[in-house]
C-alpha positions as CSV (number, residue, x, y, z in Angstrom):
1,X,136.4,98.6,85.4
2,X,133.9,96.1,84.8
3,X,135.0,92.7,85.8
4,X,133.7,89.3,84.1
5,X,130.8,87.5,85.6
6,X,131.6,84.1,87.3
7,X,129.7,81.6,89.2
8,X,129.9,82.1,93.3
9,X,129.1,79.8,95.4
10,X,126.4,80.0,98.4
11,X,127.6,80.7,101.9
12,X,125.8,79.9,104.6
13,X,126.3,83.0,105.8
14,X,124.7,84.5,102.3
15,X,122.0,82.3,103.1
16,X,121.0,84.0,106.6
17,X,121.3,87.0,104.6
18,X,118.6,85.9,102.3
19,X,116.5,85.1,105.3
20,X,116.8,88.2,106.9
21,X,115.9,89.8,103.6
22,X,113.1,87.8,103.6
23,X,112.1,88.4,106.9
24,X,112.3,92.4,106.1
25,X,109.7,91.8,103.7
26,X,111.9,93.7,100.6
27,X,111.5,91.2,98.3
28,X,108.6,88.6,98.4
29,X,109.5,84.6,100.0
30,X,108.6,83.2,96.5
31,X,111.4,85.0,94.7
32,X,113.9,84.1,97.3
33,X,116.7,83.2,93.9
34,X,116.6,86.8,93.2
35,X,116.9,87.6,97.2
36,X,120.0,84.9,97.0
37,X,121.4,86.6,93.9
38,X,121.8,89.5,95.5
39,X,123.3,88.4,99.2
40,X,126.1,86.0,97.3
41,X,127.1,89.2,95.2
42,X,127.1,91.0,98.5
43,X,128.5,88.7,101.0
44,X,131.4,88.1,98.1
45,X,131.8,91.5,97.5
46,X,130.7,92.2,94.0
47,X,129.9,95.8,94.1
48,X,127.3,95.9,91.0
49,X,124.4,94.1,89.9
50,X,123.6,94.2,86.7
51,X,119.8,93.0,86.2
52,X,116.9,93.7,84.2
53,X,114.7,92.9,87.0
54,X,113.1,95.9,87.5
55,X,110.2,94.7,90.0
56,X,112.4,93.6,92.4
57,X,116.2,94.4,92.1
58,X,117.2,97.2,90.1
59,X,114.6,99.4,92.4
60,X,115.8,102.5,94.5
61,X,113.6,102.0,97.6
62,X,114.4,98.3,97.9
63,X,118.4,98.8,96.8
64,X,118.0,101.0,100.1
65,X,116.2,98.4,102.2
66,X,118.6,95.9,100.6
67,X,121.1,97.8,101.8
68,X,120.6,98.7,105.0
69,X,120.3,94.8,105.8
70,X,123.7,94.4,104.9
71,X,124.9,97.6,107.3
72,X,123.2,95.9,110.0
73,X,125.2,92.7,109.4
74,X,128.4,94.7,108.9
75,X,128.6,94.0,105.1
76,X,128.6,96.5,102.6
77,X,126.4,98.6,100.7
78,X,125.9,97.2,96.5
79,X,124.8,99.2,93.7
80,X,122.5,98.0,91.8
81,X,121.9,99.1,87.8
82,X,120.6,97.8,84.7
83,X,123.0,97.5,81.6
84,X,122.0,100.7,80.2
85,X,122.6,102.6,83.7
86,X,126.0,100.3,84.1
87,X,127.6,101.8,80.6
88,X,126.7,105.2,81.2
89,X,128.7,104.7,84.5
């Protein structure tokens, strides 16, 4: 069941999350909002993304490097799809 989008505020434990993401190299320093839009949904515990962002989100090697960030700060793993991939789901 797909729930309805709402605004989530920053943590500043989302934020270290962005900065280790950043530090892994996944997704470039000057994109850091779509690094951020990703660690709120996970740190919150939003288990989809839904994004068109195709260069640096919805991207099966980085959803893995993404991911394996959040295992090593005991958080858990997030899909993330494109609308298309969401309603075939």
């Amino acid at each position: 069941m797909l729930m309805r989008s709402r605004t989530r505020p920053v943590t500043v434990e989302g934020s270290a999350l962005v900065d280790e993401s950043i530090r892994a190299a996944i997704i470039p320093a000057r994109f850091k909002n779509d690094t951020l839009h990703v660690a709120v949904a996970v740190w919150h515990k939003v288990e989809v993304v839904v994004s068109w962002n195709m260069a640096h989100l919805v991207n099966v090697r980085k959803v893995e490097r993404i991911n394996a960030v959040n295992e090593r700060a005991g958080l858990a793993r997030i899909l993330i799809h494109t609308p298309e991939e969401v309603l075939d789901l």
